[in-house]
C-alpha positions as CSV (number, residue, x, y, z in Angstrom):
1,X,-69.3,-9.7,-68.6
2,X,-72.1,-7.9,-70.8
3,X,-74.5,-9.2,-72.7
4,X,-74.0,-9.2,-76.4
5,X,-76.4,-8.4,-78.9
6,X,-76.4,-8.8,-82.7
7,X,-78.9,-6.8,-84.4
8,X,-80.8,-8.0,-87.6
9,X,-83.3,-6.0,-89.5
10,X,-83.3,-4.5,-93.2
11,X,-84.7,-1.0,-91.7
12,X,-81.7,0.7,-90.5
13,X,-83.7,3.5,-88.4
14,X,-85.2,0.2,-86.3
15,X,-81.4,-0.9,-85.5
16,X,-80.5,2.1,-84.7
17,X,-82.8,2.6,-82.4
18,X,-82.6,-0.6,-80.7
19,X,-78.7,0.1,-80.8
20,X,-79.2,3.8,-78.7
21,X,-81.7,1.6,-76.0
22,X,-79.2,-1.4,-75.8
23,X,-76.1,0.5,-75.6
24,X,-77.5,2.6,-72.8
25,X,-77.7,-0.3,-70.3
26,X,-74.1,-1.1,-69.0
27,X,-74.9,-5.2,-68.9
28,X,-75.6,-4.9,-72.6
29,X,-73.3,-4.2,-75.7
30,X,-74.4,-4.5,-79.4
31,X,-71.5,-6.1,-81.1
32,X,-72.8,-5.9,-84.6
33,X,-75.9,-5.8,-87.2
34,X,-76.9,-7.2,-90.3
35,X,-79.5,-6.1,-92.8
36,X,-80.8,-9.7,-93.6
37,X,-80.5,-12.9,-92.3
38,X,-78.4,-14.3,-95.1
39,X,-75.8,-12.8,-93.4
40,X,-76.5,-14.2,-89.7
41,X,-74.3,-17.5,-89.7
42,X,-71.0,-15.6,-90.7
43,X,-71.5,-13.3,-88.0
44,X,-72.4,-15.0,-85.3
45,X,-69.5,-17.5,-85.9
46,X,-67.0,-14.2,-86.1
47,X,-68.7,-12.5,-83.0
48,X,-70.2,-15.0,-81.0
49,X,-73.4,-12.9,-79.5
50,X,-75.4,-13.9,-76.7
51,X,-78.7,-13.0,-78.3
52,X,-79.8,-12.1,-81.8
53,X,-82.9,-9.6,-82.2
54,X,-83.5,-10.7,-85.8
55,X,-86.9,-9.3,-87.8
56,X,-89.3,-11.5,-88.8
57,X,-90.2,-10.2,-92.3
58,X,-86.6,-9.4,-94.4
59,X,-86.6,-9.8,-98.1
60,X,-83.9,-12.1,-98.7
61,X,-84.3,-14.6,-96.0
62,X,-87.0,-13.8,-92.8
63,X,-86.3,-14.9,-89.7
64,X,-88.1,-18.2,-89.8
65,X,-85.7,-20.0,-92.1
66,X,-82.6,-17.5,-90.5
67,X,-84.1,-19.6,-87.2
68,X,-83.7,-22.7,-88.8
69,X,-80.7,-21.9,-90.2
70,X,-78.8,-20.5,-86.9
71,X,-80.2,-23.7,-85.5
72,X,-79.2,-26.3,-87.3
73,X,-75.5,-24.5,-88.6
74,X,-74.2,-23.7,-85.1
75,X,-73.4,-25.8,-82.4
76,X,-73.6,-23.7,-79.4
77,X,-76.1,-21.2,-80.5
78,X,-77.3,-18.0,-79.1
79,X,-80.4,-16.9,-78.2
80,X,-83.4,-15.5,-81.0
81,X,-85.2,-12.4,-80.1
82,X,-87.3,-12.3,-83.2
83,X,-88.4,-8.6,-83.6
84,X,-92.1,-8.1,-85.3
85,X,-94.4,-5.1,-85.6
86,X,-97.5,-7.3,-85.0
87,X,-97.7,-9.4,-82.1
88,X,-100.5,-11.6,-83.7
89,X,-98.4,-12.5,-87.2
90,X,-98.6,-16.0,-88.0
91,X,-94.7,-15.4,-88.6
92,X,-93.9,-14.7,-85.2
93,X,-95.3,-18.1,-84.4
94,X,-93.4,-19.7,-86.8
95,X,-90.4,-18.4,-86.0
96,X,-91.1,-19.8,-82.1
97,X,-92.0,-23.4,-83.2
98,X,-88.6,-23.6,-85.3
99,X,-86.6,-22.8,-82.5
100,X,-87.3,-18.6,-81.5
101,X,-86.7,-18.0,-77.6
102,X,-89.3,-15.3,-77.6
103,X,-90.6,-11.8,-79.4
104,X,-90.2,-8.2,-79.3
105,X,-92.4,-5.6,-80.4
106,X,-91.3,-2.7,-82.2
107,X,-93.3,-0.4,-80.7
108,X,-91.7,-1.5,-77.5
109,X,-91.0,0.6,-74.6
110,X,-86.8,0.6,-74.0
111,X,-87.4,-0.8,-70.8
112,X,-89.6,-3.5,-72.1
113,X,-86.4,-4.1,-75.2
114,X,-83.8,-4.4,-72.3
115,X,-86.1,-6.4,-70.3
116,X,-86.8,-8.8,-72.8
117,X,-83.0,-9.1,-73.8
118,X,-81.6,-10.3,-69.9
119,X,-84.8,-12.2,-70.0
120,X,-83.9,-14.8,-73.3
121,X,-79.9,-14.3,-72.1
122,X,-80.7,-15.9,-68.4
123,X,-82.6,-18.5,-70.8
124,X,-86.4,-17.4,-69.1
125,X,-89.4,-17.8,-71.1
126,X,-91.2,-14.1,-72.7
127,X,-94.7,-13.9,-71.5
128,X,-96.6,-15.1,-74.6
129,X,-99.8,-12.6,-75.0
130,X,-103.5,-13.7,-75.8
131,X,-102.7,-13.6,-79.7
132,X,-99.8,-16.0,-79.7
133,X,-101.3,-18.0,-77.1
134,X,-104.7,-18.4,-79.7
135,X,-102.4,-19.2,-82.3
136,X,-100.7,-22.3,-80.7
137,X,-104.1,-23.9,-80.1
138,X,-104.7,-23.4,-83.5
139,X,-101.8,-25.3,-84.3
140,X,-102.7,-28.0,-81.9
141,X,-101.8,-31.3,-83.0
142,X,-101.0,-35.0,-82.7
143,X,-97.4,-34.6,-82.1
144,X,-97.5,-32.4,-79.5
145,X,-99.9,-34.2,-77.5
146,X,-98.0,-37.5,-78.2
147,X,-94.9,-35.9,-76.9
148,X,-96.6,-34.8,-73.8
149,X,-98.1,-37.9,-72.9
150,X,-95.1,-40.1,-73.3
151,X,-93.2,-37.5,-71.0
152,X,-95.1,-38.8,-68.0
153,X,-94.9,-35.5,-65.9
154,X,-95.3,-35.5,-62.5
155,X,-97.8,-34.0,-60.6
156,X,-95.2,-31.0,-59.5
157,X,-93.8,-31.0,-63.1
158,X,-97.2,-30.6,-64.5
159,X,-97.8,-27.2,-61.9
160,X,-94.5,-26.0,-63.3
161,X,-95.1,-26.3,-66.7
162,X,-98.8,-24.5,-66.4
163,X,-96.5,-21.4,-64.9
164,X,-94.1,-21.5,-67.6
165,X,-96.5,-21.2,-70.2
166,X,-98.4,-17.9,-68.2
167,X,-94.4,-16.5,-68.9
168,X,-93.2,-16.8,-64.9
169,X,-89.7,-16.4,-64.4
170,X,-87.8,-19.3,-62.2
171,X,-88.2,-16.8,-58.9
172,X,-91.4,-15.9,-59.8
173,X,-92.3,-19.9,-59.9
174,X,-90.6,-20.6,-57.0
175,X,-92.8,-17.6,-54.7
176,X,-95.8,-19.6,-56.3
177,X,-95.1,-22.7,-55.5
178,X,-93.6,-21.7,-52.2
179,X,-90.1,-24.0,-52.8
180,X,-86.5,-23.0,-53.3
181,X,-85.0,-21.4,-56.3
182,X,-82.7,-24.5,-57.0
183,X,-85.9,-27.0,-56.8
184,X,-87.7,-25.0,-59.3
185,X,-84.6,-25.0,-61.9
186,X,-84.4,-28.7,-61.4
187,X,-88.1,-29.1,-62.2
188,X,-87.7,-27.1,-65.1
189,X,-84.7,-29.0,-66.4
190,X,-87.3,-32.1,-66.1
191,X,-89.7,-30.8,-68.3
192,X,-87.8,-29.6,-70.5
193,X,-85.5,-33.0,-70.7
194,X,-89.1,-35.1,-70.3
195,X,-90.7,-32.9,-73.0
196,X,-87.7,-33.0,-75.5
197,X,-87.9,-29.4,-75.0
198,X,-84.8,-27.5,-76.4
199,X,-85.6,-24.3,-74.0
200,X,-88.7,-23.2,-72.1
201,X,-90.5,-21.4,-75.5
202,X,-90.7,-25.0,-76.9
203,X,-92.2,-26.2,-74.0
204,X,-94.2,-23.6,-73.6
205,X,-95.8,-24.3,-77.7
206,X,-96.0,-28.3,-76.8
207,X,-98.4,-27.0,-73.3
208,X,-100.7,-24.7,-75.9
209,X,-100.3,-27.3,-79.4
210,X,-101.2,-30.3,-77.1
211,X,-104.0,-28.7,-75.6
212,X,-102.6,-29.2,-71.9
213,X,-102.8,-25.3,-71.3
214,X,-105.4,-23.4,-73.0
215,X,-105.4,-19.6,-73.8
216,X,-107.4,-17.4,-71.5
């Protein structure tokens, strides 16, 4: 079964692009776009994508509050690819603390674009970069380090959590740590669960806000 995709971005020649790159994988198959993200909700309830690549910046309604939106309207949601030109735009952040799985760059590479959509379909975390990592520190606050305080992690939990946020995929993690694949998914699923984490980007904003990873 492929991967759907549901593109959203007001500049057609971007979609398009991203359309050629996508459809040339045969895992992947774009099922639709939209040229705002007013129109998001209708379509992913008639199409029912795996993962939406939605810009950032659109006139009518960006990203964030399409985010928000998705997030709160749907029940079984897909996953948000939010697609920016600048990796250090205080947008992109925002669009990852209300709920984003993780980024693209439009100047992407079209294996880094397929890449990065398997990657938020199997539910792994994108490899935040220096900029967004600076960001979430900025953003460090009370909340965060409450939350990760009452989770209690253990000592193992903690390890995993300080590989999620430098973007490690489960196998990856598990070659680290030397232990099975199925050991690290069930530490992950603790910190997430602990951490009130709704997927690994969240818990990879509560490590940075909180203060418990800091960027390089």
């Amino acid at each position: 079964m492929p991967i759907t995709v549901l593109l959203v971005d007001d500049e057609p020649l971007v979609r398009a692009g991203l359309r050629a790159v996508l459809e040339a994988q045969a895992d992947i198959e774009v099922v639709g776009e939209a040229a705002d993200g007013a129109a998001v909700i209708p379509l992913i309830r008639q199409l029912r994508p795996h993962v939406v690549a939605m810009d950032v910046r659109m006139p009518l309604l960006d990203g964030i509050e399409a985010t928000k939106a998705v997030l709160k309207t749907i029940a079984d949601p897909p996953k948000i690819l939010v697609v920016t030109t600048f990796e250090n735009d205080e947008y992109v952040y925002q669009a990852l603390r209300a709920g984003a799985d993780g980024f693209l760059l439009k100047r992407a590479r079209p294996a880094e674009i397929v890449h990065a959509v398997r990657l938020v379909a199997e539910g792994e975390t994108l490899l935040f970069p220096a900029a967004v990592r600076s960001l979430a520190a900025e953003y460090g606050n009370r909340q965060a380090r409450e939350a990760l305080e009452r989770a209690a992690l253990t000592e193992r939990e903690e390890a995993v959590l300080r590989l999620i946020a430098r973007g490690l995929t489960n196998a990856e993690i598990a070659a680290e740590l030397y232990v099975g694949l199925e050991t690290v998914k069930s530490h992950v699923s603790a910190v997430l669960a602990k951490l009130g984490a709704r997927d690994r980007t969240q818990a990879v904003i509560t490590a940075y806000e909180s203060g418990f990873v800091t960027p390089a």
